[in-house]
N, C-alpha and C positions, 0 to 999 in steps of 0.2 A: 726853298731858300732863295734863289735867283729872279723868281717871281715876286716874292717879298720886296724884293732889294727893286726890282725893275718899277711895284708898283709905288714904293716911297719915294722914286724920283719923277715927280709929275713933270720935271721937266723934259723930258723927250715925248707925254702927250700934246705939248702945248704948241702952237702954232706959230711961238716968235723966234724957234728955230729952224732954220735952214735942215733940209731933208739931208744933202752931206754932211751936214755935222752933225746929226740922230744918226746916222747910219757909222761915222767913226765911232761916235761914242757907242753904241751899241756891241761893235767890232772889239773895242778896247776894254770896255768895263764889262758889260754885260759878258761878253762869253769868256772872261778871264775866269769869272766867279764860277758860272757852269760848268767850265771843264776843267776846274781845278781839279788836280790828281788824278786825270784820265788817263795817263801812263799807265796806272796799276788795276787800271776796269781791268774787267771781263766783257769786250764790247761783245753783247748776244744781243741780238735781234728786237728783243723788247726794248734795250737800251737806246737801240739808235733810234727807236719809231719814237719812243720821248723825247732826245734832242730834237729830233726834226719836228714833232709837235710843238714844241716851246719855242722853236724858232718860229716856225710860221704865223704863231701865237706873240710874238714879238713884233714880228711885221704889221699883223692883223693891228696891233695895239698902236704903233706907231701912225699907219695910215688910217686911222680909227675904220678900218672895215669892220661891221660885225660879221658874228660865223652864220649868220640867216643870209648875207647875200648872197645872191650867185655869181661869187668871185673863185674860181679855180686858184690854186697853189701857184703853177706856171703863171697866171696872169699877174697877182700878188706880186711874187719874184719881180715878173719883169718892170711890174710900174715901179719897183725899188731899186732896181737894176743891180738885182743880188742873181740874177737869172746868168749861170754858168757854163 
């Protein structure tokens, strides 16, 4: 569903925005949808390697990296400066 929703909004692939305001709106829209109702998961272990897949999967999509480069996760992060 959140993928659906992320890839109908071509506007966060496009270049005539600003990398901080992909990265609010990502912040604010995008993971509202995601984690809606995550109060009442059962966060197990499969659960959380999917959010973090779909994040990084988000990232990937926003800096148009594809998953063939040899770009590590930590690097990813840090050229988005989601690196915590």
């Amino acid at each position: 569903m959140a993928k659906v929703a992320f890839n109908n909004s071509k506007e966060l692939s496009t270049k005539g925005l600003k990398r901080d305001l992909k990265k609010r709106t990502v912040r604010t829209l995008v993971w509202s949808v995601v984690l809606y109702g995550c109060e009442t998961w059962t966060m197990k272990r499969e659960v959380v390697d999917k959010l973090n897949a779909f994040e990084m999967w988000v990232w990937r999509r926003i800096e148009k990296v594809s998953w063939q480069d040899k770009k590590t996760n930590a690097e990813l992060l840090a050229a988005v400066g989601e690196l915590a």
